[in-house]
Rosetta silent file (secondary structure, phi, psi, omega in degrees, C-alpha in Angstrom):
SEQUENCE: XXXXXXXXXXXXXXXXXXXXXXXXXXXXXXXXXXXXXXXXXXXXXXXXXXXXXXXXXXXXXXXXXXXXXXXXXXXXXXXXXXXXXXXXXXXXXXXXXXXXXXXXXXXXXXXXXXXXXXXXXXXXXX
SCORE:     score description
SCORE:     0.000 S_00000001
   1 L     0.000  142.534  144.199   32.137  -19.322    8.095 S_00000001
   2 L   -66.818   98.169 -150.902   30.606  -18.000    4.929 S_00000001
   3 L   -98.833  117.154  170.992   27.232  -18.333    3.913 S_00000001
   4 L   -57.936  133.263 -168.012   27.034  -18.895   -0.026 S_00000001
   5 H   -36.835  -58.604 -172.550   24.532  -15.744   -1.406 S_00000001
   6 H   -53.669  -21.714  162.241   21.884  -17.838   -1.905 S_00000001
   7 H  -145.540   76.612  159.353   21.205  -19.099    1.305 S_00000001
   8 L   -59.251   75.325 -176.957   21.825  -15.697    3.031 S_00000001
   9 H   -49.615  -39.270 -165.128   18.244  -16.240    5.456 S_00000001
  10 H   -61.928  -18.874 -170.408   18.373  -12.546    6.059 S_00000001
  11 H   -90.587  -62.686 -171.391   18.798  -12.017    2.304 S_00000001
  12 H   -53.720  -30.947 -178.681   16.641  -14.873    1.037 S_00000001
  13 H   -81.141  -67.866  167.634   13.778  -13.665    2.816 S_00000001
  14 H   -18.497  -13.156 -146.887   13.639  -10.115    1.171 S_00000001
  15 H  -104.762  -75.047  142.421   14.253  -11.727   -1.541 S_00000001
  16 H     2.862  -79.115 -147.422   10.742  -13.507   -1.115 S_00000001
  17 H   -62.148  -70.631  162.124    8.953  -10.324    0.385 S_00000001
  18 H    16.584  -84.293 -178.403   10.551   -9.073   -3.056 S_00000001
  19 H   -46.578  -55.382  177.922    9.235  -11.727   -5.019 S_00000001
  20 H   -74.043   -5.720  154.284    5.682  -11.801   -3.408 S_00000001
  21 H   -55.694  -61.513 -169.449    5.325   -8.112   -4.197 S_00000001
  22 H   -81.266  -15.320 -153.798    5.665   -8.527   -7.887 S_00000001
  23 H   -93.099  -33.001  176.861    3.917  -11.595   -8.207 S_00000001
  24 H   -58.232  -57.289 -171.429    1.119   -9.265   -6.043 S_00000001
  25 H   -76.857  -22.575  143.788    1.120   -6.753   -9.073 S_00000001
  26 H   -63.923  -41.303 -159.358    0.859   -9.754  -11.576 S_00000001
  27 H   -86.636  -17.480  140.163   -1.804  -10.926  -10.403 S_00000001
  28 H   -16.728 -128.733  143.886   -3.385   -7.157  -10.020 S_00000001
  29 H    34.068  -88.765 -133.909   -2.788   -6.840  -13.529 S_00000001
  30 H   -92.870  -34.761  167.229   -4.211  -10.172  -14.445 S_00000001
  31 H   112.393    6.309 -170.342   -7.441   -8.926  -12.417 S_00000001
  32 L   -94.277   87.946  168.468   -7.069  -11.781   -9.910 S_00000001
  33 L   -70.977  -29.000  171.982   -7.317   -9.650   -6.879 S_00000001
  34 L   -92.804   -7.765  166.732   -7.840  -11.650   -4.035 S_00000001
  35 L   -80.733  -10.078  167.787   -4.466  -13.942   -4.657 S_00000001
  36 L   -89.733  -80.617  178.047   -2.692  -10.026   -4.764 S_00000001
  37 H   -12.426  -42.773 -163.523   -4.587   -8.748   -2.156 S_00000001
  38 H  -102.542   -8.949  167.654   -3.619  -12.015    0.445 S_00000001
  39 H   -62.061  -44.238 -151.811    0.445  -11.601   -1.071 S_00000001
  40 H   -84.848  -38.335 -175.158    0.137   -8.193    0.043 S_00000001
  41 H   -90.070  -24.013  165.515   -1.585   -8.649    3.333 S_00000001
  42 H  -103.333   -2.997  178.286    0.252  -11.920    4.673 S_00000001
  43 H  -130.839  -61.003 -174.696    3.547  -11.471    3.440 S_00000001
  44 H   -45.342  -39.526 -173.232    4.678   -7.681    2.144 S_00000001
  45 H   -69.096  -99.807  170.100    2.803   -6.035    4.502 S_00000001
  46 H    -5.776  -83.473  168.917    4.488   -7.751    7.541 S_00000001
  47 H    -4.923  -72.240 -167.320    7.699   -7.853    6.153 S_00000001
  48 L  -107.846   58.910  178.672    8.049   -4.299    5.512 S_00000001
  49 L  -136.857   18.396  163.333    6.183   -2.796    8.714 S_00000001
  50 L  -124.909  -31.358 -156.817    9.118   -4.906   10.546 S_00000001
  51 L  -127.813  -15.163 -168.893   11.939   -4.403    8.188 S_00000001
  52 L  -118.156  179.642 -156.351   11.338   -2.068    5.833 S_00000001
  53 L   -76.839  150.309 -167.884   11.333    1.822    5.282 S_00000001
  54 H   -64.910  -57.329 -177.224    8.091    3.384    6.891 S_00000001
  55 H   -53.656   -7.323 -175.961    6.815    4.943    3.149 S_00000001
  56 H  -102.261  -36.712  155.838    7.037    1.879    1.850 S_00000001
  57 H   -55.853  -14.570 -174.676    4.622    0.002    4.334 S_00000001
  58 H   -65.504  -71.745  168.626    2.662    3.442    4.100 S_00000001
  59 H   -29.582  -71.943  177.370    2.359    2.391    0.103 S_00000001
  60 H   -66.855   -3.821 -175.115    1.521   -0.847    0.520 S_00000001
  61 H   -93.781  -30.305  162.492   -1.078   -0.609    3.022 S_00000001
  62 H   -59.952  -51.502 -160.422   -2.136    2.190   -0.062 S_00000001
  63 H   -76.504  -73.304 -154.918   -2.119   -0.528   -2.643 S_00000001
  64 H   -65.659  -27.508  162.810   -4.359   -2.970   -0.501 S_00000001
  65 H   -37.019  -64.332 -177.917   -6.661   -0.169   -0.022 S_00000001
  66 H   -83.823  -12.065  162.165   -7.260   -0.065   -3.700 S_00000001
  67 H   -45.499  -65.300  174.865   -7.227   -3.404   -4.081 S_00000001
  68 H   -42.008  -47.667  141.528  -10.311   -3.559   -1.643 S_00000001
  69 H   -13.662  -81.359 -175.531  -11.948   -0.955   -3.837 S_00000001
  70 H   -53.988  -72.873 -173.941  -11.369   -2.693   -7.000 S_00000001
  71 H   -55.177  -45.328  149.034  -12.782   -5.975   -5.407 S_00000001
  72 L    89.809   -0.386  178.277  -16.055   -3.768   -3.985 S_00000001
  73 L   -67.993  158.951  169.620  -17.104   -6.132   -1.589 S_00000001
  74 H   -42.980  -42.458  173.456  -18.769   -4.980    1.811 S_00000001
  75 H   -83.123  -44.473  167.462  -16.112   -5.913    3.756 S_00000001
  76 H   -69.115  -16.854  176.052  -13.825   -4.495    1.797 S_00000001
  77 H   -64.445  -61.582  176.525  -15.320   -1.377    1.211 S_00000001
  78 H   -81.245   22.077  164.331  -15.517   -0.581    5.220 S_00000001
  79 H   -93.224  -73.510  159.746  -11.844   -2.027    5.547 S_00000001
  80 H    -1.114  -76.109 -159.487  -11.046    0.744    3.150 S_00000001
  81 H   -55.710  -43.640  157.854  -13.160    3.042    4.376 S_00000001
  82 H   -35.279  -78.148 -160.467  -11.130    2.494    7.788 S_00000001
  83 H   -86.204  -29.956  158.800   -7.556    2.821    6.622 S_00000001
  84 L   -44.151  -49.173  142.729   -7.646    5.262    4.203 S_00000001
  85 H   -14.813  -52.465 -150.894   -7.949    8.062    6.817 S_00000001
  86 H  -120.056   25.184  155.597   -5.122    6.831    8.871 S_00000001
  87 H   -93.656  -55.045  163.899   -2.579    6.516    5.397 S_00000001
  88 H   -63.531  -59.512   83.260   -3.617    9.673    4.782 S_00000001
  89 H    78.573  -80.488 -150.097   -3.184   10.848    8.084 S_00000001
  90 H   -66.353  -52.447  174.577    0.402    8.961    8.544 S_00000001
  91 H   -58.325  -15.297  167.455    1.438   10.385    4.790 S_00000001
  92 H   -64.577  -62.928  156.664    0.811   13.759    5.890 S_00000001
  93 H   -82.353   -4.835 -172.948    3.103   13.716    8.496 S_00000001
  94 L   -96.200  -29.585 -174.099    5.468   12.179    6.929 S_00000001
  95 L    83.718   43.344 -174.904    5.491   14.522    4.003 S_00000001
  96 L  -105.425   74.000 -166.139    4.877   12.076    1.703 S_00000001
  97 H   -39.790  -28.636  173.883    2.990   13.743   -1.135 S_00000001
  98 H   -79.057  -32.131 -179.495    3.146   11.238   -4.160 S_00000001
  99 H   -82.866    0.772 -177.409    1.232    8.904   -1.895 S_00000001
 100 H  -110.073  -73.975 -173.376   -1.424   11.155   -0.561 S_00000001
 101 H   -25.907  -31.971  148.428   -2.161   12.434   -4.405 S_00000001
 102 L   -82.657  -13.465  169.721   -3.137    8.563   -4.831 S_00000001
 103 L   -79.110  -38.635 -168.347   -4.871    8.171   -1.607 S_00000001
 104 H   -62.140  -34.670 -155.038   -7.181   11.263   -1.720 S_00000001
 105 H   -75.897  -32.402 -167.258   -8.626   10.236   -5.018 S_00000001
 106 H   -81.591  -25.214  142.956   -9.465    7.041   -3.537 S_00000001
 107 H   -54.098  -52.480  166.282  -11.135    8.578   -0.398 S_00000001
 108 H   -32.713  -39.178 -155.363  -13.070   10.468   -2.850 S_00000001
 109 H   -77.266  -96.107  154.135  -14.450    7.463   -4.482 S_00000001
 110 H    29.124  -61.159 -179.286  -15.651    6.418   -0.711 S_00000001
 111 L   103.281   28.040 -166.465  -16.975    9.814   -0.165 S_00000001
 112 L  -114.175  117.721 -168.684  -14.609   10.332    2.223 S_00000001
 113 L   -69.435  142.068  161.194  -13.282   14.339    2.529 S_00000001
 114 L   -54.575  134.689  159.580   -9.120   14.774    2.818 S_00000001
 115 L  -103.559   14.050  171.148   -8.406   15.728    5.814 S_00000001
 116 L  -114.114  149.039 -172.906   -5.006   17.236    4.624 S_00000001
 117 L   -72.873  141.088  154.207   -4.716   20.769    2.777 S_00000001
 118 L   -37.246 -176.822  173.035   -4.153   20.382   -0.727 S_00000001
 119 L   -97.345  162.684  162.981   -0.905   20.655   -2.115 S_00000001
 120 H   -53.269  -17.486 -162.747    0.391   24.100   -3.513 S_00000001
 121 H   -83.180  -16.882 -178.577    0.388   23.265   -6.429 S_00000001
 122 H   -43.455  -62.255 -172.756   -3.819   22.300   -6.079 S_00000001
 123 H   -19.677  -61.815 -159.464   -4.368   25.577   -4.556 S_00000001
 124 L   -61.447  -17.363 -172.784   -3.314   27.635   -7.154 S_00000001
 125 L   -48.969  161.778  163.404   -5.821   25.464   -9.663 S_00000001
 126 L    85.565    0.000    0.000   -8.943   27.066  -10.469 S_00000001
């Protein structure tokens, strides 16, 4: 039997995780941070730390970081303050460099040192 595209489950739900991504980054955008912030943390998140490519849960677990930031709250601030370390950390080993060049800044803000060597290109700065 042949399941017509649309109701694919294995399809439809990416499709969703998809959805609830961008709809996370309207709502960014729009400045309404805790309806991106709970797309990102009950659905995207999940999603792609079962299904999806490791850098890309690395990223979003990035994104909720700065969300938590932007939003400045207490809690969020020491949720932050947590996982930022262990993004960079995970991005590091991974080699993923466009993501640590957005995490470090955001450690910064924190007050929190890199614990990864610049990049080469850093070095040479200066």
């Amino acid at each position: 039997m042949s399941w017509p595209r649309w109701s694919r489950p294995w399809e439809t739900r990416s499709l969703k995780v998809r959805l609830a991504g961008r709809l996370a980054q309207l709502f960014s955008a729009m400045g309404r941070l805790d309806e991106a912030l709970h797309l990102l943390q009950a659905v995207v998140l999940p999603w792609l730390r079962e299904h999806g490519p490791p850098e890309q849960a690395l990223a979003a677990e990035a994104n909720i970081a700065g969300l938590q930031l932007q939003r400045g709250t207490p809690e969020d601030l020491a949720a932050a303050r947590t996982s930022l370390p262990n993004i960079e950390a995970a991005a590091q080993a991974q080699g993923l460099t466009e993501l640590l060049k957005k995490v470090q800044p955001m450690m910064a803000t924190l007050g929190i040192a890199p614990t990864a060597p610049p990049s080469p290109s850093e070095r040479t700065k200066g």
